[in-house]
PDB file of N, CA, C and O in Angstrom:
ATOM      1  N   UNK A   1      -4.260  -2.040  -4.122  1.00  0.00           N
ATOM      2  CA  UNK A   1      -4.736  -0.685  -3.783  1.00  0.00           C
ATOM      3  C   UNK A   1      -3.548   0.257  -3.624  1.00  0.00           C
ATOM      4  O   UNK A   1      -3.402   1.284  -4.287  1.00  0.00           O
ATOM      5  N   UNK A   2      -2.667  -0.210  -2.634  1.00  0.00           N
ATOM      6  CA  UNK A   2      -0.985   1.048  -2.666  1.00  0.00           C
ATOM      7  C   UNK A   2      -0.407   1.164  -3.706  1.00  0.00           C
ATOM      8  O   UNK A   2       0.184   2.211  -3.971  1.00  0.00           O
ATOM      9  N   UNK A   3      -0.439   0.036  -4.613  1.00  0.00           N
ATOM     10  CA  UNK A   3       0.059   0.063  -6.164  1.00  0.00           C
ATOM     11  C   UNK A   3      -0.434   1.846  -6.951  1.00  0.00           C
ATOM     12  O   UNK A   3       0.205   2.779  -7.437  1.00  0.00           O
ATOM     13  N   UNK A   4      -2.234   1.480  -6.634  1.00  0.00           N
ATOM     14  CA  UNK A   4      -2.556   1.896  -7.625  1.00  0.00           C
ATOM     15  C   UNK A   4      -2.450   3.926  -7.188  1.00  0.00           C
ATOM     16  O   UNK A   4      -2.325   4.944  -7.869  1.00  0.00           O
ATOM     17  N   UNK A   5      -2.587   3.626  -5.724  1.00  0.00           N
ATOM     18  CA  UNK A   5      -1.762   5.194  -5.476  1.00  0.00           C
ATOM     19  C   UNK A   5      -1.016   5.345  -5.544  1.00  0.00           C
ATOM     20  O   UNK A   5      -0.853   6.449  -6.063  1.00  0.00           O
ATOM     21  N   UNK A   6      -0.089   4.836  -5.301  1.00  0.00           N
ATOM     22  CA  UNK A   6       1.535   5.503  -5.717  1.00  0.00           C
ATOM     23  C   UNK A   6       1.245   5.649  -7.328  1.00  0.00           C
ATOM     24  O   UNK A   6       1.530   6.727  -7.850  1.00  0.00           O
ATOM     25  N   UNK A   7       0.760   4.736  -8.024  1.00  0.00           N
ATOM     26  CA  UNK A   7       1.182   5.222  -9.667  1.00  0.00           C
ATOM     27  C   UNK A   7       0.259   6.565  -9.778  1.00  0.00           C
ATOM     28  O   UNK A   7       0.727   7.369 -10.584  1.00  0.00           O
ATOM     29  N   UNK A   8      -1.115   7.042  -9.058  1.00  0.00           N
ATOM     30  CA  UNK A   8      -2.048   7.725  -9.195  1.00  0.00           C
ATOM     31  C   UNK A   8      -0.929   9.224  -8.622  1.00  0.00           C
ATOM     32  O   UNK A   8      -1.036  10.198  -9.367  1.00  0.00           O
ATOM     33  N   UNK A   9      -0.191   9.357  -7.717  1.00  0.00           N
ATOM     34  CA  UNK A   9       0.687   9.977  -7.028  1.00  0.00           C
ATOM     35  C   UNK A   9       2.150  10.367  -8.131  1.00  0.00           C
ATOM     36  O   UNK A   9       2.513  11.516  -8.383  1.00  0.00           O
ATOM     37  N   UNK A  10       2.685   9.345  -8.559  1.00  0.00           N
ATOM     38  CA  UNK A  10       3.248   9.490  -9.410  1.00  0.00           C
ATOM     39  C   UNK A  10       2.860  10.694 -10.768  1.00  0.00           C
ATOM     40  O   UNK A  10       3.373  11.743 -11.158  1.00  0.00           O
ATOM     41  N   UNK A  11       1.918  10.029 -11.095  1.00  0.00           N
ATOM     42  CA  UNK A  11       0.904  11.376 -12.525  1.00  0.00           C
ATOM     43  C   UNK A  11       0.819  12.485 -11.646  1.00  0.00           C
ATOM     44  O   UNK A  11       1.310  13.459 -12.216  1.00  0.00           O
ATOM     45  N   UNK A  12       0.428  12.760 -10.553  1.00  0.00           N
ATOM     46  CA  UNK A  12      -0.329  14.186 -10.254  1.00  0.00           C
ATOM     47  C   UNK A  12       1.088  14.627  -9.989  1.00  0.00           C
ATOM     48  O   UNK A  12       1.263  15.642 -10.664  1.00  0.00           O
ATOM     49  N   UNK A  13       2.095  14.349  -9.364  1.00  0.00           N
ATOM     50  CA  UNK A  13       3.534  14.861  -8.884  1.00  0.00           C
ATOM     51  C   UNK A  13       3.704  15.195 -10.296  1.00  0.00           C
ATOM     52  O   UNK A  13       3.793  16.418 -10.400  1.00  0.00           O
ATOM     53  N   UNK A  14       3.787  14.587 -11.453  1.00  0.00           N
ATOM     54  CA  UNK A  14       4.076  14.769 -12.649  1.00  0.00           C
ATOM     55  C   UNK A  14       3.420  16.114 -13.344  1.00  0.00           C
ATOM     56  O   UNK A  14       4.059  16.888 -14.057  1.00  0.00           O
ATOM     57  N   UNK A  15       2.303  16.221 -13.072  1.00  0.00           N
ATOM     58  CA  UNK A  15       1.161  17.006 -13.318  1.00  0.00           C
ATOM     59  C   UNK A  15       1.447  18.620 -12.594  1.00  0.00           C
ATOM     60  O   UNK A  15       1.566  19.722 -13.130  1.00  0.00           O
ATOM     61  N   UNK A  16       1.478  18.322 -11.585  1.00  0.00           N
ATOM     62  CA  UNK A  16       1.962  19.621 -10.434  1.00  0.00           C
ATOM     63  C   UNK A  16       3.430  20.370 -10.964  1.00  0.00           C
ATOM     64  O   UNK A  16       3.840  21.516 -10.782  1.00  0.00           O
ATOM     65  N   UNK A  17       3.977  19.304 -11.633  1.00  0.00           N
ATOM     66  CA  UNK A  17       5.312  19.802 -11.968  1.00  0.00           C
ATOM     67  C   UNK A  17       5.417  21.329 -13.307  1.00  0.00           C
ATOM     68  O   UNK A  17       6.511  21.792 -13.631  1.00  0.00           O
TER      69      UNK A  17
END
């Protein structure tokens, strides 16, 4: 499950950018 937020966190930080 923390895996899959941090990678989910990762895209949107990416995204926001």
């Amino acid at each position: 499950m923390l895996l899959q937020v941090g990678g989910a966190r990762e895209l949107i930080s990416e995204s926001c950018s």
